[in-house]
Backbone as a printed PyTorch tensor [residue, N CA C, xyz], in Angstrom:
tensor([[[ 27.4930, -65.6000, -42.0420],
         [ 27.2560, -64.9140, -43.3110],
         [ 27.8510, -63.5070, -43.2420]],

        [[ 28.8480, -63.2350, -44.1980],
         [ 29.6500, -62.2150, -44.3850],
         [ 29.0400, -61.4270, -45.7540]],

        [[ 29.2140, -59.7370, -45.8930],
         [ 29.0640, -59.2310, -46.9530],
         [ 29.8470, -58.2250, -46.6460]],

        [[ 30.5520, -57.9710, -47.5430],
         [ 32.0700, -56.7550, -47.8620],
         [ 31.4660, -55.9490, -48.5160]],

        [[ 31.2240, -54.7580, -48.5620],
         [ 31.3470, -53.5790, -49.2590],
         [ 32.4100, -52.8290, -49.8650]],

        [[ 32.9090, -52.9980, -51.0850],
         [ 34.0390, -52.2030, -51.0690],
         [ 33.8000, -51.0100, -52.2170]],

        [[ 33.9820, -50.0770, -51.3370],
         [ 34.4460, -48.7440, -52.4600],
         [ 35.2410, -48.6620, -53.0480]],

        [[ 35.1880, -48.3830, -54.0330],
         [ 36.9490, -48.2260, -55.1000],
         [ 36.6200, -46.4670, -55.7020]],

        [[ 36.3030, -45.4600, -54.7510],
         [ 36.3330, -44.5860, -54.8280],
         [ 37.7110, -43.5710, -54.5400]],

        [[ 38.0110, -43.0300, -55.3240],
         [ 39.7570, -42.2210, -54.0410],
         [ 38.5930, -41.1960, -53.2330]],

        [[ 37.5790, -41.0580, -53.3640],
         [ 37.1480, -39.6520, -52.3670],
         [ 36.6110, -40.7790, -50.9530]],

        [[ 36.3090, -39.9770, -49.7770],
         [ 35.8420, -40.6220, -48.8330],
         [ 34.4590, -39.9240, -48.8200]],

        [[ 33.3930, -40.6610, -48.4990],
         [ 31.7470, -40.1390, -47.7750],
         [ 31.1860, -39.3910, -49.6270]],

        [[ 31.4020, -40.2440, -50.0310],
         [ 30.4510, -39.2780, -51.4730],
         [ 29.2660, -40.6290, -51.6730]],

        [[ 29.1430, -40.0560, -52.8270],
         [ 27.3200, -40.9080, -52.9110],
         [ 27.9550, -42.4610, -52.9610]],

        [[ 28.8100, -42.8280, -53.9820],
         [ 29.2920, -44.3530, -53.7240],
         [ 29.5250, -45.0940, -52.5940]],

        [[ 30.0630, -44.5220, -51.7040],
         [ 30.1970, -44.8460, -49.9900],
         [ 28.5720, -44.7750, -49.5820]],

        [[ 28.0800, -43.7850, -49.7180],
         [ 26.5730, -43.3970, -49.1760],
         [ 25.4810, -44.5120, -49.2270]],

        [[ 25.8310, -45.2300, -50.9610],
         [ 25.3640, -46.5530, -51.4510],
         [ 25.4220, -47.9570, -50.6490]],

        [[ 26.9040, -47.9780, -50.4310],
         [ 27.5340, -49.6900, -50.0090],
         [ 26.5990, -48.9770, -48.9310]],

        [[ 26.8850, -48.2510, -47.9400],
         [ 26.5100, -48.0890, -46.8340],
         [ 24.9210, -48.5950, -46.4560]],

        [[ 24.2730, -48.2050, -47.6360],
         [ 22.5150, -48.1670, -47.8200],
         [ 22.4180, -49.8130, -47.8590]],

        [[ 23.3830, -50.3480, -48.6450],
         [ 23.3330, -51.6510, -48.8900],
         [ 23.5210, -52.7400, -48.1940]],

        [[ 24.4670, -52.0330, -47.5520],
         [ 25.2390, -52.6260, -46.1900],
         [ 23.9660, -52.8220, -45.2470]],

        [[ 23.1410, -51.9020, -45.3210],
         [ 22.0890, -52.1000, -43.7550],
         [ 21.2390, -53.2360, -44.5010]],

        [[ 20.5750, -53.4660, -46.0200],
         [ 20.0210, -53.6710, -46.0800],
         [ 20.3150, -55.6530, -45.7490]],

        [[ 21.5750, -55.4130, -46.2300],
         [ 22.4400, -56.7130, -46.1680],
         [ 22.4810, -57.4840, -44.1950]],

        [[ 22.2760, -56.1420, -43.4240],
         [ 22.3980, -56.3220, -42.0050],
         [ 20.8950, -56.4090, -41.2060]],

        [[ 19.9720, -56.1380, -42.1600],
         [ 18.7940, -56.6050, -41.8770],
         [ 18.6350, -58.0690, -42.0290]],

        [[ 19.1910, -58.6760, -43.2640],
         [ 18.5920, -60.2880, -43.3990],
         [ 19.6630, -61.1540, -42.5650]],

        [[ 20.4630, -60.3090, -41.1350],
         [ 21.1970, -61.0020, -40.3260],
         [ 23.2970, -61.4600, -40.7730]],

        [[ 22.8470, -60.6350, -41.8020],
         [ 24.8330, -60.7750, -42.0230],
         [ 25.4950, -59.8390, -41.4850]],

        [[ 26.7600, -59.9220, -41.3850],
         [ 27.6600, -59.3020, -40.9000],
         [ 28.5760, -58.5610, -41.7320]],

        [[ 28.0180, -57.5190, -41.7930],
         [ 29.1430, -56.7000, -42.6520],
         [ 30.0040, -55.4870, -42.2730]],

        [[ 31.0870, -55.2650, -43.6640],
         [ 31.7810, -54.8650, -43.5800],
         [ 32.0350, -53.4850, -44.6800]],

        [[ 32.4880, -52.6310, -44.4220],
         [ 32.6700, -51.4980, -45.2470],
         [ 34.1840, -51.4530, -45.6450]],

        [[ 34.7270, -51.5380, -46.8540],
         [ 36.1530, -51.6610, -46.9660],
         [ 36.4110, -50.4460, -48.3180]],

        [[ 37.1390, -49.2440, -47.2120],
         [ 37.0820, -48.5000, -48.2600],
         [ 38.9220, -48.1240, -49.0250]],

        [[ 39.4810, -48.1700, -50.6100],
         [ 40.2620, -48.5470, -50.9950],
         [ 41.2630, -47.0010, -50.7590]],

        [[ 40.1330, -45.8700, -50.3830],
         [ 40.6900, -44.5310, -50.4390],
         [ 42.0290, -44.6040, -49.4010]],

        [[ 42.9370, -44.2760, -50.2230],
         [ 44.4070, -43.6550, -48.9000],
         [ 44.7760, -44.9370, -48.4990]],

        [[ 44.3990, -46.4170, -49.3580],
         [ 45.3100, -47.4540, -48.4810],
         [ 46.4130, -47.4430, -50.1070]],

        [[ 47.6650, -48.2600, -49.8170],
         [ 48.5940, -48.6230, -49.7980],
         [ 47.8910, -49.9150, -51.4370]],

        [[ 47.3840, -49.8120, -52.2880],
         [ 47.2720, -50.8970, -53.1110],
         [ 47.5260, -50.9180, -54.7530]],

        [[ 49.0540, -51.4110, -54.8320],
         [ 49.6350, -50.9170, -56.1980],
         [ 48.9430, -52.1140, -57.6580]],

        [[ 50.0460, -51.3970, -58.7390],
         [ 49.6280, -52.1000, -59.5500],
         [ 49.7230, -53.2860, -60.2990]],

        [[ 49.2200, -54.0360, -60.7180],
         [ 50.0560, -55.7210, -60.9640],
         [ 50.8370, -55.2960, -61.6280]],

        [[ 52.1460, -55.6270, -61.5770],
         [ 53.2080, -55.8910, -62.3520],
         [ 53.5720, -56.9600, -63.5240]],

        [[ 52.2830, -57.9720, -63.8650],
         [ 52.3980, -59.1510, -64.1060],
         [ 53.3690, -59.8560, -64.3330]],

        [[ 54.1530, -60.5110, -63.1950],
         [ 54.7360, -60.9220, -63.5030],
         [ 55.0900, -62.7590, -63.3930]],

        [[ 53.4020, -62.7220, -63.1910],
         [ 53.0070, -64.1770, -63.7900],
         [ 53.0210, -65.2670, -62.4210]],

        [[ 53.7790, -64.6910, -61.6230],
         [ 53.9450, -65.7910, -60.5040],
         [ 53.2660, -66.6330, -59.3850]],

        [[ 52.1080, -65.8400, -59.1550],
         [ 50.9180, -65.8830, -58.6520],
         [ 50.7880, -67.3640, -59.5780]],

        [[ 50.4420, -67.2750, -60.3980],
         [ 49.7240, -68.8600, -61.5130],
         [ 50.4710, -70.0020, -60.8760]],

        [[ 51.8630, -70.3400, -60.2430],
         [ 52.2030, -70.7800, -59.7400],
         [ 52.0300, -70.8720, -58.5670]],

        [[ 52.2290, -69.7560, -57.7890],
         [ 52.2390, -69.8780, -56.1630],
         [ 51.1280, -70.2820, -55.3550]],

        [[ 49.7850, -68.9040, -56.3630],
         [ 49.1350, -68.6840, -55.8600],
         [ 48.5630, -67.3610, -54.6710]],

        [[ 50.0730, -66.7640, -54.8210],
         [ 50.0560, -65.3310, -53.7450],
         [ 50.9990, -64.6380, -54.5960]],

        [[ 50.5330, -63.3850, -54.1380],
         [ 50.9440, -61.9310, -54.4150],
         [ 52.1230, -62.2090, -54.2310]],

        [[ 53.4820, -61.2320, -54.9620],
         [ 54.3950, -61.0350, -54.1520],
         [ 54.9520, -59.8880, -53.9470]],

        [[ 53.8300, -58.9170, -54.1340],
         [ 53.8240, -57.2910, -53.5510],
         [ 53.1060, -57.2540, -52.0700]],

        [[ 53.8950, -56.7280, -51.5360],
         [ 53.3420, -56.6390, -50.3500],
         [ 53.3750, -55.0770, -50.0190]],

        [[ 51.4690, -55.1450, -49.7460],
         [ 51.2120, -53.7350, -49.5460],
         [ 49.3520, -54.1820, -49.1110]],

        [[ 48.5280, -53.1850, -48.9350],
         [ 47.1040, -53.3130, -48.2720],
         [ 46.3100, -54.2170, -49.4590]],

        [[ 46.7780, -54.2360, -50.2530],
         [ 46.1730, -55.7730, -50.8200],
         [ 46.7720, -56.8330, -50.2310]],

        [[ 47.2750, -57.3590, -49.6600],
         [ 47.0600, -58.6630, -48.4670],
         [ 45.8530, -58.8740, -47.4970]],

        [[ 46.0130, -57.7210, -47.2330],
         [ 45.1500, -57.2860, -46.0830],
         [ 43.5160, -57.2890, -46.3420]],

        [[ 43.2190, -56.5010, -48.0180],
         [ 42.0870, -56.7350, -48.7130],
         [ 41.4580, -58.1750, -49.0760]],

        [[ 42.9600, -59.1340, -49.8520],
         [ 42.6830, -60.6190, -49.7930],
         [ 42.0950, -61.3970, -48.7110]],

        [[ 42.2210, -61.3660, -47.6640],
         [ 41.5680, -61.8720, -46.5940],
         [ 40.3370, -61.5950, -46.5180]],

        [[ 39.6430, -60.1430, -46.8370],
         [ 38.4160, -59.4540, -46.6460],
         [ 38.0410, -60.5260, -47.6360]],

        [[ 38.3060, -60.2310, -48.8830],
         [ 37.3090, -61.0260, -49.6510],
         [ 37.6350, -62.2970, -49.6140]],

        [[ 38.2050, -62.9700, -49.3760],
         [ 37.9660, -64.6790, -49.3210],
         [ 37.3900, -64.5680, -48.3490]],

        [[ 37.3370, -64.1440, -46.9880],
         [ 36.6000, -64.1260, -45.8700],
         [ 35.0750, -63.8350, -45.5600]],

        [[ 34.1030, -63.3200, -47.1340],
         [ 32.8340, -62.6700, -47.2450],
         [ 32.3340, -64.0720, -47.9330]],

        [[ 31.2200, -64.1700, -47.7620],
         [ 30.1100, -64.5150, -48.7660],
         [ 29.6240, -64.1090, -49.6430]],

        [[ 29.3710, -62.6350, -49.5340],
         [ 28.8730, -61.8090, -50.9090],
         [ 30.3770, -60.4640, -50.9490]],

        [[ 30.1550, -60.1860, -51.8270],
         [ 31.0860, -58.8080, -52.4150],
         [ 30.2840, -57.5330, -53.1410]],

        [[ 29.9500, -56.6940, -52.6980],
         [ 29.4360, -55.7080, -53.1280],
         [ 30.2080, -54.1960, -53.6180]],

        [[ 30.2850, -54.2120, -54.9950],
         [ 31.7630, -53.5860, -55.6760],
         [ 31.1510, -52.5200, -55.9460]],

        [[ 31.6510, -51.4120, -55.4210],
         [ 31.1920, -49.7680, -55.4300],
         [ 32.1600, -48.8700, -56.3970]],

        [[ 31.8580, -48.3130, -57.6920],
         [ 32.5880, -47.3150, -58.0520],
         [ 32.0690, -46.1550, -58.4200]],

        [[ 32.6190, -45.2580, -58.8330],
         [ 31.7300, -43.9550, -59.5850],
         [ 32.4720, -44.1470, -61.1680]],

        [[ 32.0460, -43.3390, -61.6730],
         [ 32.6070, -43.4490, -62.8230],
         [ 33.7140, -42.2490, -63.4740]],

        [[ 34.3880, -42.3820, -63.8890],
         [ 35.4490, -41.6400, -64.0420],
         [ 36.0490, -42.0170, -65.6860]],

        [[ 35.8390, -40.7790, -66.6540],
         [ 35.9770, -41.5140, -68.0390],
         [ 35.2640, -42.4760, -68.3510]],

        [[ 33.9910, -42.4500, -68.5360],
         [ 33.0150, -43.3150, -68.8810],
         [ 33.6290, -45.1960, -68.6090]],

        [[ 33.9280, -45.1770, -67.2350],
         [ 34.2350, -46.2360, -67.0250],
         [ 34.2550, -46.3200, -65.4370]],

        [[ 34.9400, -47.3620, -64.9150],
         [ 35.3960, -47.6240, -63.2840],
         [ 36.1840, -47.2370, -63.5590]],

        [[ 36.8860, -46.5990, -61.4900],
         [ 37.7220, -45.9580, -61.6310],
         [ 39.2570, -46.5540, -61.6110]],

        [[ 40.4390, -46.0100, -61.8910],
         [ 41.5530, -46.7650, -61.8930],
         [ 41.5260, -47.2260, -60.0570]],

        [[ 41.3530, -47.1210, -58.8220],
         [ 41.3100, -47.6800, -58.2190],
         [ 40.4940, -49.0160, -58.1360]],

        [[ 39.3220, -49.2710, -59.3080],
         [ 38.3040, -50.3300, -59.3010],
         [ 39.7220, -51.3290, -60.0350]],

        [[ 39.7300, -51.0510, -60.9850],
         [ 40.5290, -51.9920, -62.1980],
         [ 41.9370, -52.4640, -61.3680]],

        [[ 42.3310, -51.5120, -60.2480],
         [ 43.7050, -52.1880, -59.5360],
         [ 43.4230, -53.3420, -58.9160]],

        [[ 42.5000, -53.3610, -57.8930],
         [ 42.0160, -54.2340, -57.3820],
         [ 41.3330, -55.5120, -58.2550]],

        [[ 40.9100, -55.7640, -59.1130],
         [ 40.2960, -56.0040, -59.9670],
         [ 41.6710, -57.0410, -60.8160]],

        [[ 42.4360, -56.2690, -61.0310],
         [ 43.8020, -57.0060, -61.7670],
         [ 44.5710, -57.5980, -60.6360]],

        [[ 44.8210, -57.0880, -59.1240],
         [ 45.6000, -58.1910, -58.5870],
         [ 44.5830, -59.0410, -57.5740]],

        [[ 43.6230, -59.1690, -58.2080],
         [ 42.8140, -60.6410, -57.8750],
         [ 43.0550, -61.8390, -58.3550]],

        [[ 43.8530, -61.5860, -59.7210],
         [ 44.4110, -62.4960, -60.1420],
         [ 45.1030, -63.6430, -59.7430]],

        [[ 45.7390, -63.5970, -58.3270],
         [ 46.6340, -64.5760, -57.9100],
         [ 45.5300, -65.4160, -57.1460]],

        [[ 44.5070, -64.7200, -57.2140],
         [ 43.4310, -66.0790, -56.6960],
         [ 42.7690, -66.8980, -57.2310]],

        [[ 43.7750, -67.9280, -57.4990],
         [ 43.7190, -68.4920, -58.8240],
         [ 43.6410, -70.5460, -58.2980]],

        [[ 43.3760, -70.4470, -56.9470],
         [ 43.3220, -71.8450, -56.3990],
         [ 41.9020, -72.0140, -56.0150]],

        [[ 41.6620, -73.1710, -56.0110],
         [ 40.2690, -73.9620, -55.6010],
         [ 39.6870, -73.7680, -54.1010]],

        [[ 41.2730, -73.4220, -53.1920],
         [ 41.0440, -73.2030, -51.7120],
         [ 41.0150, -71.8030, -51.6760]],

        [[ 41.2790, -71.3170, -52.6940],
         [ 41.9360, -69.3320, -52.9240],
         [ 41.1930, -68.9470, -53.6750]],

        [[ 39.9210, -68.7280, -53.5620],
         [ 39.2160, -68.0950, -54.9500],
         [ 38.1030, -67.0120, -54.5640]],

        [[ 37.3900, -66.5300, -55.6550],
         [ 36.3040, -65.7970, -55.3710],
         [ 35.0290, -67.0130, -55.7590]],

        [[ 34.9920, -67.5040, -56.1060],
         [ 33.9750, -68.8560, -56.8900],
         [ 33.2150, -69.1640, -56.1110]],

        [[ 31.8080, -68.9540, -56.3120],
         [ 30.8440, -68.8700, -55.0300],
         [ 29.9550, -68.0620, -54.6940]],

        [[ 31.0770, -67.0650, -54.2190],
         [ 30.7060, -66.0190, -53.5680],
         [ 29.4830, -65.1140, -54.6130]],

        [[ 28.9260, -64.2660, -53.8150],
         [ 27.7770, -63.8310, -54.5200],
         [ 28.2830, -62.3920, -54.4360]],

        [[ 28.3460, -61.4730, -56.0820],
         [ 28.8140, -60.0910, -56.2380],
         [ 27.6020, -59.6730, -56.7410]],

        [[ 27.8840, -57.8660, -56.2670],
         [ 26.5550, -56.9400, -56.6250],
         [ 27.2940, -55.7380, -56.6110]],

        [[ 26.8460, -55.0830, -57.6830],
         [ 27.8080, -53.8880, -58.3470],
         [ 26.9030, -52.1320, -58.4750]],

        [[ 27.4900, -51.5250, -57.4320],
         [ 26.9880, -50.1950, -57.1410],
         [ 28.0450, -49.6100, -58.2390]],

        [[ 27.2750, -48.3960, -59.2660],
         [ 27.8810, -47.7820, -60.0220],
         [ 27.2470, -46.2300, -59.6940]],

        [[ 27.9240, -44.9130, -59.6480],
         [ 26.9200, -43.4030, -59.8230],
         [ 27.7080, -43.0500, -60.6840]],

        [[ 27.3710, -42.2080, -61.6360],
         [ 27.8760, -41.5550, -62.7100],
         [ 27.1690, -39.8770, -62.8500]],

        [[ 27.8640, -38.6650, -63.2600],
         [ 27.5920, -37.5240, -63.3480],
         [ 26.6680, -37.5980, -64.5380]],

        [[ 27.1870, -38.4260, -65.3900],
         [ 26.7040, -38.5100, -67.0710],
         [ 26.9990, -40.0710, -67.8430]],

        [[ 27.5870, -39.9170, -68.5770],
         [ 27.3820, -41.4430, -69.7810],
         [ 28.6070, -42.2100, -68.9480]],

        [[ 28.4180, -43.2660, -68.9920],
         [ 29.2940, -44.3140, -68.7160],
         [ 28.6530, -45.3920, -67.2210]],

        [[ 27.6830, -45.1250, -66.9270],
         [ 27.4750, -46.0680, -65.9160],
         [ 27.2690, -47.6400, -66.4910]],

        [[ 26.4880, -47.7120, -68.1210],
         [ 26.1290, -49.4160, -68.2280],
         [ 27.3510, -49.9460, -68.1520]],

        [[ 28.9970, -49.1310, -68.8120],
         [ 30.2260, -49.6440, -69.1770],
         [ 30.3960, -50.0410, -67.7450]],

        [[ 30.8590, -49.1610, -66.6270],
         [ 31.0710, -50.2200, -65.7430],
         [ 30.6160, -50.8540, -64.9460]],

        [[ 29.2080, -50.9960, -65.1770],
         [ 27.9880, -52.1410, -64.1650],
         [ 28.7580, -53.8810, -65.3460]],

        [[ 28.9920, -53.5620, -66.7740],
         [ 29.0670, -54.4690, -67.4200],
         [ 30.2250, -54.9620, -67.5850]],

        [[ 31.4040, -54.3100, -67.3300],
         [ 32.9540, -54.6340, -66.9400],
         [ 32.9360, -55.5780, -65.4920]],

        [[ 32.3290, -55.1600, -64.6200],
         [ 32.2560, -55.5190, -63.2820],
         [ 31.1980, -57.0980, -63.2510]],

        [[ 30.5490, -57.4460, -63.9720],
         [ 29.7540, -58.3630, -64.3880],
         [ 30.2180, -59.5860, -65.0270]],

        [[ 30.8860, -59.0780, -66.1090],
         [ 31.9380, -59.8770, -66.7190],
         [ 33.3480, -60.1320, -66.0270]],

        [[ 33.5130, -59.3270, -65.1180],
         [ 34.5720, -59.8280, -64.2060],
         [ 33.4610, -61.2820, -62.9070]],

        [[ 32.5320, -60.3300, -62.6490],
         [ 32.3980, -61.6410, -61.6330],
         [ 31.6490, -62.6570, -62.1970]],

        [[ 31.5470, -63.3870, -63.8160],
         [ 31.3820, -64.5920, -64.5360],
         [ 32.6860, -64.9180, -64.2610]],

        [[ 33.4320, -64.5280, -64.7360],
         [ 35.2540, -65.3430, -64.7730],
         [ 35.2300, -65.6500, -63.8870]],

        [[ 35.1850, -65.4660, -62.4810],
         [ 35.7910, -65.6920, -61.3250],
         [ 34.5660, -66.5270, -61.0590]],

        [[ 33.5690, -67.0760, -61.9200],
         [ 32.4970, -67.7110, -60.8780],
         [ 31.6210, -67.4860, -59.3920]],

        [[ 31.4240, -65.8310, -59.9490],
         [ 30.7600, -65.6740, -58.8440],
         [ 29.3170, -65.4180, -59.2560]],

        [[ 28.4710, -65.5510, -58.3670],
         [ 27.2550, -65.6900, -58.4060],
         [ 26.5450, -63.9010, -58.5940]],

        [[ 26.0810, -63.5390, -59.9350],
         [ 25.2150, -62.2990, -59.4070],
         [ 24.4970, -62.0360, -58.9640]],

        [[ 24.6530, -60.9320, -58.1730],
         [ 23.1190, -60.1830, -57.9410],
         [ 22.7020, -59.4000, -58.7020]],

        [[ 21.8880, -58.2970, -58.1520],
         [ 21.2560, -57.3030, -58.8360],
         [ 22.6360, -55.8500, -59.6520]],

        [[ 21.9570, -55.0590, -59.5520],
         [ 22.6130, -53.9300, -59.2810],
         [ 22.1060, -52.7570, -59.4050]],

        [[ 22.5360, -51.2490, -59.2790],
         [ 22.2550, -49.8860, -58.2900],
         [ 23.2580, -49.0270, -59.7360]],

        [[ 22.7120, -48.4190, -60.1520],
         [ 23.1990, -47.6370, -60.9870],
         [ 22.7410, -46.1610, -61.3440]],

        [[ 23.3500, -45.2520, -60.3940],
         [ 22.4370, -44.1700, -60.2460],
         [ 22.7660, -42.5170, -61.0290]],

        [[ 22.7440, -41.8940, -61.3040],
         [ 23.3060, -40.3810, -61.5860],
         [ 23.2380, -39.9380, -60.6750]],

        [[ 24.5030, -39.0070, -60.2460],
         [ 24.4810, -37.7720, -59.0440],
         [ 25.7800, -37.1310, -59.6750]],

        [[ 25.7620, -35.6170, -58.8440],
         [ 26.9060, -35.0090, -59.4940],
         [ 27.2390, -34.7250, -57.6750]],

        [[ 26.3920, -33.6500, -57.2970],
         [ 26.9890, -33.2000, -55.9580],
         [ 27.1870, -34.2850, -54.8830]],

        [[ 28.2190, -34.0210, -54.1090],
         [ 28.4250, -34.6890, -53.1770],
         [ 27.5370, -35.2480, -52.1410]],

        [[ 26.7610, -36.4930, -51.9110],
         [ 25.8560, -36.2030, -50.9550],
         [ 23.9310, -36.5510, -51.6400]],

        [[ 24.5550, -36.2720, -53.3160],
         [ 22.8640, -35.9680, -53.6570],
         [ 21.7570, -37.1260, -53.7790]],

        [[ 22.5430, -38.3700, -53.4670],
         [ 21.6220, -39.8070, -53.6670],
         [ 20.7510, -39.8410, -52.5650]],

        [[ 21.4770, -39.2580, -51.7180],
         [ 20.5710, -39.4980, -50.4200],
         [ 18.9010, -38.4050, -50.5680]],

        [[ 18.8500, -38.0710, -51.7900],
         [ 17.7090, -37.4550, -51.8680],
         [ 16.6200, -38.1770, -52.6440]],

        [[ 17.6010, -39.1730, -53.1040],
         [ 16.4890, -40.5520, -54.8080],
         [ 16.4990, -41.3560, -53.5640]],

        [[ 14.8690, -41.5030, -53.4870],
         [ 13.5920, -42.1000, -52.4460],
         [ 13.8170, -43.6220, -52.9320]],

        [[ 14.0920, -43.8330, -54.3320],
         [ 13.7960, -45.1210, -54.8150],
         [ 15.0020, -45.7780, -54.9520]],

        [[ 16.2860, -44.8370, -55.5720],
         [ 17.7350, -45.7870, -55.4180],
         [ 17.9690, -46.1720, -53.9210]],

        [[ 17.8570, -45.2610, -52.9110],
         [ 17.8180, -45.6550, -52.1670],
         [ 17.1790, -46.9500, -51.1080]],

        [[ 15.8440, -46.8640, -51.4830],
         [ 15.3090, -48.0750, -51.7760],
         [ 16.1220, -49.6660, -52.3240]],

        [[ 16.0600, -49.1310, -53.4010],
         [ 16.4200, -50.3330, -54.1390],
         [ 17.7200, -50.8500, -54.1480]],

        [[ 18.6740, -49.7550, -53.5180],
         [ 19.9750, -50.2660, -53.2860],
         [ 19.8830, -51.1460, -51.4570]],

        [[ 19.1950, -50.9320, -51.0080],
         [ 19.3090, -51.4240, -50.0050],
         [ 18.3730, -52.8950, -49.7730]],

        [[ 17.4460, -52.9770, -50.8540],
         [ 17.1820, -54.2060, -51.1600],
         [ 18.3680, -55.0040, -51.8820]],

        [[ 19.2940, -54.4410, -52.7600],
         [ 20.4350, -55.3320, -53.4290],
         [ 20.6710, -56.0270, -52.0170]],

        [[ 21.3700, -55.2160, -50.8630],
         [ 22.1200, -55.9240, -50.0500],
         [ 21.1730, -57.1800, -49.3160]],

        [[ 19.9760, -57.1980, -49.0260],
         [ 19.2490, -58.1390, -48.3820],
         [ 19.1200, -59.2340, -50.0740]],

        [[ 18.8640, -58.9390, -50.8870],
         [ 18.9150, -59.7380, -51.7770],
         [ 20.1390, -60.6570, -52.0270]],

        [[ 21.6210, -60.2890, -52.0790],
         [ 22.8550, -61.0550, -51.5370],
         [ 22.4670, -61.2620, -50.7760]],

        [[ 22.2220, -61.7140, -49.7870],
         [ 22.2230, -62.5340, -48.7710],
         [ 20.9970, -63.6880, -48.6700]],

        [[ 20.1390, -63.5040, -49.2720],
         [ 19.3070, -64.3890, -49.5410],
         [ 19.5620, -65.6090, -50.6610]],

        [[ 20.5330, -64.9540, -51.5110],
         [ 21.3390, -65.5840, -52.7330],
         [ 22.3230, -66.1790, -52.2860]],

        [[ 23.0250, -65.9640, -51.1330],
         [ 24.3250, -66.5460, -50.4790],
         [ 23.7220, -67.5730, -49.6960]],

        [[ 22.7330, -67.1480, -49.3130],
         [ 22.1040, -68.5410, -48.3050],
         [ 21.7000, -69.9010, -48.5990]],

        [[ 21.5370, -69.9110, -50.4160],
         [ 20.9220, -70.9550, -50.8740],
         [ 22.4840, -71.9610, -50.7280]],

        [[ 23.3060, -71.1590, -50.9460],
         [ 24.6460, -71.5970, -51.1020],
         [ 24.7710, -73.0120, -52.6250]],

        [[ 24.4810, -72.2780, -53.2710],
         [ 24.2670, -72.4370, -55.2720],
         [ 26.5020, -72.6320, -55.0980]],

        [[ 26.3630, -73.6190, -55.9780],
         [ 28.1620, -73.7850, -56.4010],
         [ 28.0490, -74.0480, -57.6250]],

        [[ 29.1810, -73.3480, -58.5840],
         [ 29.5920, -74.2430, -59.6370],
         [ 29.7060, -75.3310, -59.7130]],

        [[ 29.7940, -76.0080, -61.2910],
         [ 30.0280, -77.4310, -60.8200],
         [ 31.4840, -77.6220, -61.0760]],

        [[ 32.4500, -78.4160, -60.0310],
         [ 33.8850, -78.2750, -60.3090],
         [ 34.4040, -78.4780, -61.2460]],

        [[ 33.3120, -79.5130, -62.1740],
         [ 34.5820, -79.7850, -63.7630],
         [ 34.7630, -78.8060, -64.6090]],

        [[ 34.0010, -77.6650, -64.7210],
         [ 34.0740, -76.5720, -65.3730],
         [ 35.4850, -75.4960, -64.2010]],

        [[ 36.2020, -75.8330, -64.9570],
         [ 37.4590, -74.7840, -64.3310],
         [ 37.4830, -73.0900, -64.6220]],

        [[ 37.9330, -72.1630, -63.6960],
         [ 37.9550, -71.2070, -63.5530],
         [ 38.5970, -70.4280, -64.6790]],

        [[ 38.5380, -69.4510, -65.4620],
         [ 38.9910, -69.0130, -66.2910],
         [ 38.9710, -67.3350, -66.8880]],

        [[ 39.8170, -66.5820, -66.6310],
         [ 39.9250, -65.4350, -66.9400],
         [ 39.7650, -64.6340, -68.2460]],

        [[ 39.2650, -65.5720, -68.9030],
         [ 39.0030, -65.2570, -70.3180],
         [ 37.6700, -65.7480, -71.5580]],

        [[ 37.3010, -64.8160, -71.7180],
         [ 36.2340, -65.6350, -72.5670],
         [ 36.4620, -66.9390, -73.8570]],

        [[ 35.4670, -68.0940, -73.7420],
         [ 36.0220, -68.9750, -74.2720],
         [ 35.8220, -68.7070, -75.8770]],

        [[ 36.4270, -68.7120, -76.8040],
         [ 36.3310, -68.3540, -78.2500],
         [ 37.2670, -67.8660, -78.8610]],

        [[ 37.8430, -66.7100, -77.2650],
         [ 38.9790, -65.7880, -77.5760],
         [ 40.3110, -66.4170, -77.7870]],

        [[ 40.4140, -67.6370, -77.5600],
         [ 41.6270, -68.2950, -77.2650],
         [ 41.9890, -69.6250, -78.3860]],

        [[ 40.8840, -69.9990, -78.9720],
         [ 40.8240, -71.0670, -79.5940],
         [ 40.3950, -71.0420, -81.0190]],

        [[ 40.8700, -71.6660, -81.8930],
         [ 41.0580, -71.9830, -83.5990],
         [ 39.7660, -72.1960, -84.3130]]])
């Protein structure tokens, strides 16, 4: 039993890191093995769409998203960390986020896996991206968890909320209790990047 933490923060050690981290133990209490994967200062550009992936099935940028792909097909749970920036996730969340796309096979997917979504915000915009991040992991068929949605401004200041703290570190033991039942879609319902209504007459 695997659980990934990933920050999609550009800063390193601020309250979003401080979070996965909280989550991470709590996730390493109910016996998984985790991982902290942080997106700051790596190498991970932007889709280009240029559609080919739907075919192949792989990227054909090569850069630290390869390297990320493995992390997450390789977890059981995914625990998606951002702050908010413009009442939203940050453009490092949404990069990652768009070239997931080429995981688009039955042997290549996120489908399964169990996601839980750490958001801190200075001010307005945290429900937007707890609910962007939600609706991303329905498409992909992943299983939710909870989620951690906190206010802080200074660097550092979560570690003073007695109860997010708390409760973010129950998210992570909670994935893992959710990963254990090992719950699947059912296969005839196919994977789909789009809500169904949007597409049809």
């Amino acid at each position: 039993m695997k659980v990934l933490g990933l920050s999609c923060s550009p800063r390193r050690h601020g309250n979003t890191e401080i979070l996965l981290g909280e989550a991470l133990q709590g996730a390493k209490q109910e016996g998984a093995e985790v991982e902290l994967y942080c997106v700051s200062e790596k190498d991970i550009r932007s889709c280009d769409g240029c559609g080919a992936c739907h075919e192949t099935g792989e990227c054909h940028i090569k850069d630290d998203m390869q390297i990320l792909y493995d992390k997450l097909l390789g977890a059981d749970g995914i625990l998606f960390g951002t702050p908010v920036y413009f009442y939203s996730m940050t453009a490092q969340a949404k990069t990652v986020i768009d070239r997931t796309v080429s995981l688009n096979r039955p042997e290549r997917s996120l489908a399964n896996k169990v996601g839980g979504v750490i958001a801190v915000a200075g001010s307005l915009g945290l429900i937007d991206a707890v609910k962007d991040l939600y609706f991303y992991m329905v498409t992909r068929q992943m299983l939710p968890a909870n989620f951690v949605a906190a206010y802080a401004g200074a660097k550092g200041e979560v570690r003073k909320m007695e109860q997010c703290m708390k409760a973010t570190q129950e998210l992570g033991r909670q994935m893992v209790q959710i990963a254990a039942k090992k719950f699947e879609y059912p296969k005839e319902f196919r994977r789909a990047s789009f809500g169904y209504g949007t597409h049809t007459h």
